[in-house]
MARLO-566497 format. One record per residue (C-alpha): x, y, z. Coordinates in steps of 0.02 Angstrom, whole numbers, plus 50000, padded with zeros to 5 digits. Layout:
<sites>
XYZ ...
</sites>
This chain:
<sites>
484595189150891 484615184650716 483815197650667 484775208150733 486395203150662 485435203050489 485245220950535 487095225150552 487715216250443 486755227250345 487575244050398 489025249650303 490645253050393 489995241050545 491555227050562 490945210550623 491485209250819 491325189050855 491085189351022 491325170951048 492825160750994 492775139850974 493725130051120 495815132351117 495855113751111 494765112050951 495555125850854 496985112850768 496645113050590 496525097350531 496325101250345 497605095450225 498325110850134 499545104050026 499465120749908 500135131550054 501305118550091 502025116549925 502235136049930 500665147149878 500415162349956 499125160250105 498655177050099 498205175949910 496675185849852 495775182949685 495015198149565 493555201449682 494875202249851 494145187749916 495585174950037 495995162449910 496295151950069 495035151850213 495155162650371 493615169350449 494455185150504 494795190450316 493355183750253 492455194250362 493275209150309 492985206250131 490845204550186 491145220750286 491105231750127 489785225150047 488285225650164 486805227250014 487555209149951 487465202550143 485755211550181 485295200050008 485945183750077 485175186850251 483515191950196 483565171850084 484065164350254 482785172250352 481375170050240 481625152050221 482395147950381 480955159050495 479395144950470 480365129950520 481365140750688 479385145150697 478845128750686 480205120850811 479875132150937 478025128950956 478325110150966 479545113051084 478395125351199 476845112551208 477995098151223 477725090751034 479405089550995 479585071950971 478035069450895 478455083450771 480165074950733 479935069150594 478915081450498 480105098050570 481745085950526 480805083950314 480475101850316 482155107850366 482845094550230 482065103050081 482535123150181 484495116950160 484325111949989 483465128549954 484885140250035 485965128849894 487745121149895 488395126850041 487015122150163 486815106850069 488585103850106 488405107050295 486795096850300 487665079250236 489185082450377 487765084650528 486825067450455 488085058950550 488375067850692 487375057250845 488135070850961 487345087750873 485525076850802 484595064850846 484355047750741 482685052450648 483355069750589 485005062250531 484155047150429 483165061850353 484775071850329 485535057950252 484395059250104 485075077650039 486005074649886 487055088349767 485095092749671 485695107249575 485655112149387 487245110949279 487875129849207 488265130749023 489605122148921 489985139548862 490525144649037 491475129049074 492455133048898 492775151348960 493165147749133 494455133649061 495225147948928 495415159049063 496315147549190 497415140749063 497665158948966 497715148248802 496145143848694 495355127148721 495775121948550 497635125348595 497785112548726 496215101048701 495815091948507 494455086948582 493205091948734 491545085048788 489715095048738 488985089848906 489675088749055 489745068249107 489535071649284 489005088149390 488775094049580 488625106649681 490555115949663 490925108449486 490615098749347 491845086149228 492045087349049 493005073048954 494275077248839 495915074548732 497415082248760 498195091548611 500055087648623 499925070248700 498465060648650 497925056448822 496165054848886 495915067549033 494305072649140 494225089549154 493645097749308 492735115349307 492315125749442 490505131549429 490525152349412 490405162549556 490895147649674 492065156449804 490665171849808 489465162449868 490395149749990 491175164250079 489735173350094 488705156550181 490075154550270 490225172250350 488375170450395 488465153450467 489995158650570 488865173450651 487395160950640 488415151650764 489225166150868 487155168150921 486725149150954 488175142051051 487925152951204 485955151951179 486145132451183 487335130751330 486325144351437 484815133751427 485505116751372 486815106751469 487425102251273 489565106651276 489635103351096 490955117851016 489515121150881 490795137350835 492395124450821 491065113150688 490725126950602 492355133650566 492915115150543 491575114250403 491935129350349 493885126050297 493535110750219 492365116950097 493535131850069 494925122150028 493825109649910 493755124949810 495355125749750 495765112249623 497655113149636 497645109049812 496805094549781 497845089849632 499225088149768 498415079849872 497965065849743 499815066449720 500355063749922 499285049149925 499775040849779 501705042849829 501305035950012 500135022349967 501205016849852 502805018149981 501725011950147 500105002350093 500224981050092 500884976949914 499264966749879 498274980649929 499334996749830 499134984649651 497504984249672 497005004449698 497335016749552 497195035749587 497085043549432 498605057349410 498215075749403 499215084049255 499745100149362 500435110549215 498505108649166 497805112849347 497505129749412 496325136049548 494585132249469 495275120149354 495785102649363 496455091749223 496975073949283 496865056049186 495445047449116 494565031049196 493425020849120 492255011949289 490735011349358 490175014749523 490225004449675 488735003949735 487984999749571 488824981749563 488184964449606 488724959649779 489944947349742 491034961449651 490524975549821 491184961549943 492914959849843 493154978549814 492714984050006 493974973650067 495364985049953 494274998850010 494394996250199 496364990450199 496575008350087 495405018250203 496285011450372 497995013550290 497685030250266 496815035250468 498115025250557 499735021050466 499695038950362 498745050850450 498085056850284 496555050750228 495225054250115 493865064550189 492345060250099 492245043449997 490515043249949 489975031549839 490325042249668 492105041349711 492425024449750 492365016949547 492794998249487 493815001649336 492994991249174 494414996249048 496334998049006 497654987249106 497024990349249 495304982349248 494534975749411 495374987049511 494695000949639 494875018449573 494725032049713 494125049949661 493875067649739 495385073349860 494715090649879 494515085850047 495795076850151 496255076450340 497675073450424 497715064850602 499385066750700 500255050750771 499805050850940 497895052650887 498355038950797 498975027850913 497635032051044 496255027850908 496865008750905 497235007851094 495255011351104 494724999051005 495704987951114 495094994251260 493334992351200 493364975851138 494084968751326 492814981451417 494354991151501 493055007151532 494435016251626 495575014551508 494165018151372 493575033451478 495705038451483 495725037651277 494215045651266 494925060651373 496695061751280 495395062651090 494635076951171 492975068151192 492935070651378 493325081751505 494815076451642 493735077951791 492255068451716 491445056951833 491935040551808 490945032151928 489215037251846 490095034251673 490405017351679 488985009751699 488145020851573 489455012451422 489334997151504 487614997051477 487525004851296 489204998251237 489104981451329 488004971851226 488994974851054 490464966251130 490764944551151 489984940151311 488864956151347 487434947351255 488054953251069 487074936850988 485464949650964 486684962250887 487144950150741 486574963950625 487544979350735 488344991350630 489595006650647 488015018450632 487085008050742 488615007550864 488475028150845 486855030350871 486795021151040 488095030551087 487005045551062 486105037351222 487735039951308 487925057851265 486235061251332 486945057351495 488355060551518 489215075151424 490045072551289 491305085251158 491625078551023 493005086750922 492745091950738 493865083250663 492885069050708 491635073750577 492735070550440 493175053650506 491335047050553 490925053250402 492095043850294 491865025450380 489745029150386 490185031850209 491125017350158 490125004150291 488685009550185 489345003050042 490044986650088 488324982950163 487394983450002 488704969949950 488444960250132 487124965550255 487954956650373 489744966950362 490584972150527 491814984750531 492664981750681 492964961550639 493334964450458 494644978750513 495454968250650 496854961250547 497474979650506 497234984550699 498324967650740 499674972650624 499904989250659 500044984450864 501304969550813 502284982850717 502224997350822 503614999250937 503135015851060 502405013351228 500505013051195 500424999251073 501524989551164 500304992351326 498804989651210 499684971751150 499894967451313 498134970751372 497314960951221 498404946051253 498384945251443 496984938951566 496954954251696 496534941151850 497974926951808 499214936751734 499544924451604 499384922051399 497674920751337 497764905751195 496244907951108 496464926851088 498334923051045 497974911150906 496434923650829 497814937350839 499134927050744 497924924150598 497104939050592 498764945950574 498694934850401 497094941950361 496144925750431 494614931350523 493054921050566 491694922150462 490504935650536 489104924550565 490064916050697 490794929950785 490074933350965 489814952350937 490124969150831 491814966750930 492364948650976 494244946450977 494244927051016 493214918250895 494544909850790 494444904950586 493954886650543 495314887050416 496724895050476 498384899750393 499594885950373 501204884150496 502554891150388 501764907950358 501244910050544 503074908150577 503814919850435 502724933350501 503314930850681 505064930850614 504764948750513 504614966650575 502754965650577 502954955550711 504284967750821 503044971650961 502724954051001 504134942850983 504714948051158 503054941251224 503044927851152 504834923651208 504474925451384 502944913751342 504084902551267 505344902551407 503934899651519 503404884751442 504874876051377 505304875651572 503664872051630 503964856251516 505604853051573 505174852051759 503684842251694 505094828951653 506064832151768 505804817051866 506264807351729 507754816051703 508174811751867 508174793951849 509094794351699 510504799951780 510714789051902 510284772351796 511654780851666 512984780251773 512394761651838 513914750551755 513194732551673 513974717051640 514354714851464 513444701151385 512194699151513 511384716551534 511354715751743 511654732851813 512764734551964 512304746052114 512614763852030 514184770952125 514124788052222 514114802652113 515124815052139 514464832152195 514444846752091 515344863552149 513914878352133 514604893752144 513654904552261 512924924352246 513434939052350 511734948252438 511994959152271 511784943852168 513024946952029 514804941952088 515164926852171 515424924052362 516194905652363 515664888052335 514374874952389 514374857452362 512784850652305 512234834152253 511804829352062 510044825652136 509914842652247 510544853352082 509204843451981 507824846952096 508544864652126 508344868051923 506904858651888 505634857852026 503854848752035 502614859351966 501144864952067 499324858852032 499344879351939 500914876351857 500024860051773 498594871051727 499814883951635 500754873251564 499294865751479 498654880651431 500184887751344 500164869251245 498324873851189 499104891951134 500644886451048 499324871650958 497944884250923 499444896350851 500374886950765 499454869650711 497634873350725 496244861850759 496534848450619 498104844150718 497684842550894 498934827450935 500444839950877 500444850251050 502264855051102 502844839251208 504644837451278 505924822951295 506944822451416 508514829751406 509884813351379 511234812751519 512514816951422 511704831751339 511364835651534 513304835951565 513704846851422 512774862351483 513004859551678 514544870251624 513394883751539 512704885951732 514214889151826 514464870151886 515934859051885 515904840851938 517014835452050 518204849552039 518534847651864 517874858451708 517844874751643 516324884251690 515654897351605 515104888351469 513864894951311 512024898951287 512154889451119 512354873551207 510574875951299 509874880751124 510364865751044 509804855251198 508094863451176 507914858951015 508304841551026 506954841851179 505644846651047 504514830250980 503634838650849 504774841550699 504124855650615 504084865750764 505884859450810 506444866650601 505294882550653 506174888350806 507594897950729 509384899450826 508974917150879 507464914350955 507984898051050 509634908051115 508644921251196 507624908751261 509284899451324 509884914251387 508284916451514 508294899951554 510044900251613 509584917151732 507994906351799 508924890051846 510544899451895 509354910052011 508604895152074 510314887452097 510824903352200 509294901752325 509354880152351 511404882252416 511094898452500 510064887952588 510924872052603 512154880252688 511204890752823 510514873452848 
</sites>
């Protein structure tokens, strides 16, 4: 089949017929292309006619006319390709396949770095795809670097003439003899600019460039139109190898034109600078394109002084990562724009100028942008993983595209919880202390094996860019987890979010499935990992534990200003209902005291002598009863004090003890930490007279006299005398403790509504 389409490719006149198309799901471009965007013309050609912006239909055309140049570039693939296809298929036919691995995955290695940039290119994206290869090939893959030799200095100085139509010595005094760094699509000069003075990199496409991209490209597009359908027909693999191709295919396209990526440096400086965490955007520099400089195949952009990443002791890796990781996540899920392939060349510590110490992030030639609800779903899945809710894992993993609707989800879940399982706290994660995101991605190769799985291409950009970046940071700490180090950001951005699945993904994280009620440990992690407070990974249960809590955690006062801030939107009503909860948990819990206090306050004494008299009869409160509608009132009862008070505040139940203790151990963990275990929310007893004041607020009247009606406010302030500890009772701000009034007064005046409903059936 190959052959053959080397053959008509070959004859002039014959137009290229794909006869397959990728998936209508996978064909969303996820490319950023800022240049169309900011008006170029998407149907530009250059001198030769070639798209200056990548379609496969026109690109295709172009190829069309020139079969000798195509008969050229398919001969080159076929003569180095044929020995390893050869090779493969002998293995494969007397069952030596896995003993070959090894050997057919170094040969075909040094074959893509012969067929040059392009396959070179393709080569790194598959080395870390556990879903197209397995592990052995991609370790070898990962070893394919740009190996290709620089072009002149005389061509860069033409190429930069010609872009510019001025002579270099017009717009540069001064421009570098050697080129200071060179790959595969360009090379950077450093240099002066005339007019200002300023230090600039200048970045030259390498001759030819487009040509030959295009030209791979075409012939890895039919390359593909031949293997998909041979794979499915005798495989039961449903990955869109045409969708991967063309997704491949784009991005490199668009990494070829300079001014693109000029914009794009300029997008994510504006919106990191707008969006990112203040501490985080003063610590990243992205160094500004000059665009009246920048063209096409030439990019002129400010100077940095830094040295790479990965080169620095790990002390100085383990501080930078952290800025890496908050920019990286900042950019998938608060942006949707993110930097598509931070490799370790572009991720620099800057050594001079005012802004030493700080990370410098190169290279935006290839960016992706991830819509919101992709977003969204991308954090509900952590979630979901991290409290083993398969269904709802399978349900994300269907709405990314990953799966199919009708998959079977009975034979699927025991298949991740048996390959997933043991990376999370309890599923026997202690022998995964050293578990890693590519670790976590090649089990899950195990999973595809078994159950189908289509991954979309998109995905390729993003795997490659956190494979990329947990590299580094493990050089400066083999022990680095992704998941635990990114929790904070994943907290924040479900606190924040205000739509329907983060809101559903809060609730799941902080709520036990079985008892319905607030999980304390997991609630007190969350608060300080909102702060950035994690435990150290050495005493985390698992690649994914969201319960082991910091030894040191963040002190009282900030835990409260971020629950009173908008980072805290999607869980302030939670934790009001929790509040409510246990403020009248703790209430009825003194309740009986409360009681008594009533009746010895209204027992008169003799003065002097301090002998209480027998407490006279009190008199009975008028409580206003409900319609069957319960809203408007249907007439009276008469109840006494001691009915209403056992009415509002009844005896808890041997579960009621148990919660309330348990939202004490939450509201200590939260808010005090361990160092200050005797500081658990208790309550006082309400005084009698404070009791009086609101019995108004509920409707009641004493005796027949009183307004009712009453105010919310009064309830509030009675709850905040009730508080013993007195930097919770200065925490709780009026706002807070009137909603929780307000709630209160629907409970009791509910349970009101029910005891003289029933005292007077009775």
């Amino acid at each position: 089949r190959l052959l053959e389409e080397a053959m008509n490719a070959s004859q002039q006149g014959s137009p290229t017929k794909f006869t397959y198309e990728s998936d209508k799901k996978n064909r969303q471009s996820y490319v950023s292309q800022q240049a169309v965007e900011a008006g170029d013309d998407p149907n530009a050609v250059d001198d030769e006619g070639l798209p200056l912006v990548y379609s496969v239909e026109r690109i295709a055309t172009f190829w069309d006319s020139k079969p000798e140049q195509l008969a050229e570039r398919w001969s080159r693939f076929l003569r180095i390709s044929t020995p390893f296809v050869t090779r493969f298929f002998f293995s494969l036919v007397n069952n030596r396949l896995w003993e070959d691995e090894a050997d057919l995955a170094k040969q075909a290695v040094d074959n893509l770095t012969e067929l040059g940039p392009t396959f070179i290119k393709l080569g790194q994206v598959l080395s870390i795809r556990p879903d197209v290869l397995p592990a052995v090939t991609m370790r070898e893959l990962s070893r394919l670097q740009d190996s290709i030799d620089t072009f002149s200095t005389e061509e860069a100085r033409s190429i930069v003439e010609f872009e510019l139509k001025r002579p270099i010595a017009e717009v540069f005094s001064s421009f570098g003899e050697t080129p200071i760094a060179a790959a595969s699509l360009a090379q950077v000069y450093r240099a002066i600019v005339r007019e200002t003075g300023q230090e600039v990199a200048v970045k030259v496409q390498r001759p030819g460039s487009l040509s030959t991209v295009s030209k791979d490209l075409y012939v890895l597009r039919r390359l593909a139109d031949v293997t998909q359908p041979l794979i499915r027909r005798f495989t039961n693999d449903e990955t869109d190898y045409i969708a991967l191709t063309e997704t491949f295919a784009e991005g490199l396209y668009t990494e070829l034109d300079f001014r693109n990526e000029a914009l794009n440096a300029l997008k994510m400086q504006k919106l990191m600078k707008e969006r990112a965490a203040p501490e985080v955007a003063d610590r990243l520099v992205i160094p500004s394109p000059l665009l009246e400089l920048t063209t096409r195949r030439v990019m002129v952009s400010e100077w940095v002084n830094g040295v790479r990443l990965s080169t620095l002791p790990q002390a100085e890796i383990r501080d930078l990562i952290a800025i890496g990781q908050e920019v990286f996540l900042t950019q998938l899920l608060e942006l949707g724009f993110f930097h598509g392939d931070p490799h370790p060349g572009n991720l620099l510590k800057i050594t001079e100028g005012p802004d030493t110490g700080k990370l410098c992030l190169l290279d935006f030639g290839l960016v992706a942008q991830v819509p919101e609800f992709d977003r969204d779903i991308i954090v509900a899945s952590v979630v979901h993983l991290g409290t083993q809710n398969w269904d709802g894992l399978i349900d994300d993993f269907v709405s990314l595209g990953f799966l199919a609707k009708d998959t079977d989800r009975g034979s699927l879940i025991p298949i991740l919880q048996r390959v997933l399982g043991p990376y999370l706290r309890g599923g026997g994660a202690q022998s995964f202390k050293g578990a890693n995101f590519q670790a976590l991605t090649q089990d899950l190769l195990k999973v595809n094996l078994e159950v189908r799985f289509s991954i979309p291409p998109y995905v390729s950009l993003l795997a490659r860019s956190v494979a990329t970046l947990e590299g580094v940071a493990l050089q400066g700490d083999p022990g680095y987890q992704l998941v635990s180090q990114a929790y904070p950001f994943v907290v924040r951005k479900l606190l924040k979010n205000e739509n329907r699945q983060s809101f559903s993904a809060l609730r799941e994280l902080l709520y036990d499935p079985v008892t319905r009620r607030l999980r304390p440990q997991r609630l007190s992690t969350m608060l300080q990992a909102s702060l950035g407070v994690i435990a150290d990974s050495g005493k985390q249960a698992g690649f994914i534990d969201f319960d082991t809590a910091p030894e040191d955690g963040a002190p009282l006062s900030e835990v409260v200003s971020f629950l009173l801030s908008a980072k805290a939107a999607n869980l302030r009503p939670l934790l009001n209902a929790e509040l409510c909860y246990g403020l009248d948990l703790g209430l009825r819990r003194a309740g009986r005291r409360l009681r008594t206090s009533v009746r010895e306050f209204l027992q008169p004494r003799i003065p002097f002598f301090g002998i209480r008299l027998p407490a006279p009869p009190l008199l009975p409160l008028i409580v206003p009863l409900e319609s069957s509608g319960g809203s408007a009132s249907s007439g009276v009862k008469l109840m006494q004090v001691e009915a209403v008070l056992d009415a509002i505040f009844p005896p808890l139940t041997p579960s009621d003890d148990v919660d309330l203790d348990t939202l004490s151990e939450a509201a200590r963990g939260a808010f005090f930490g361990d160092d200050h275990a005797g500081d658990a929310p208790e309550f006082s007893p309400f005084s009698v007279q404070t009791l009086l004041s609101i019995l108004p607020a509920l409707g009641l009247q004493m005796g027949g006299s009183g307004a009712a009606g009453g105010a919310a406010a009064d309830v509030a302030k009675a709850l905040r005398e009730s508080l013993t500890v007195p930097n919770l009772r200065s925490a709780l701000v009026d706002e807070v403790l009137l909603a929780v009034a307000q709630e209160l007064l629907r409970t009791w005046r509910a349970r009101l509504a029910v005891a003289a409903a029933a005292a007077r059936e009775g």
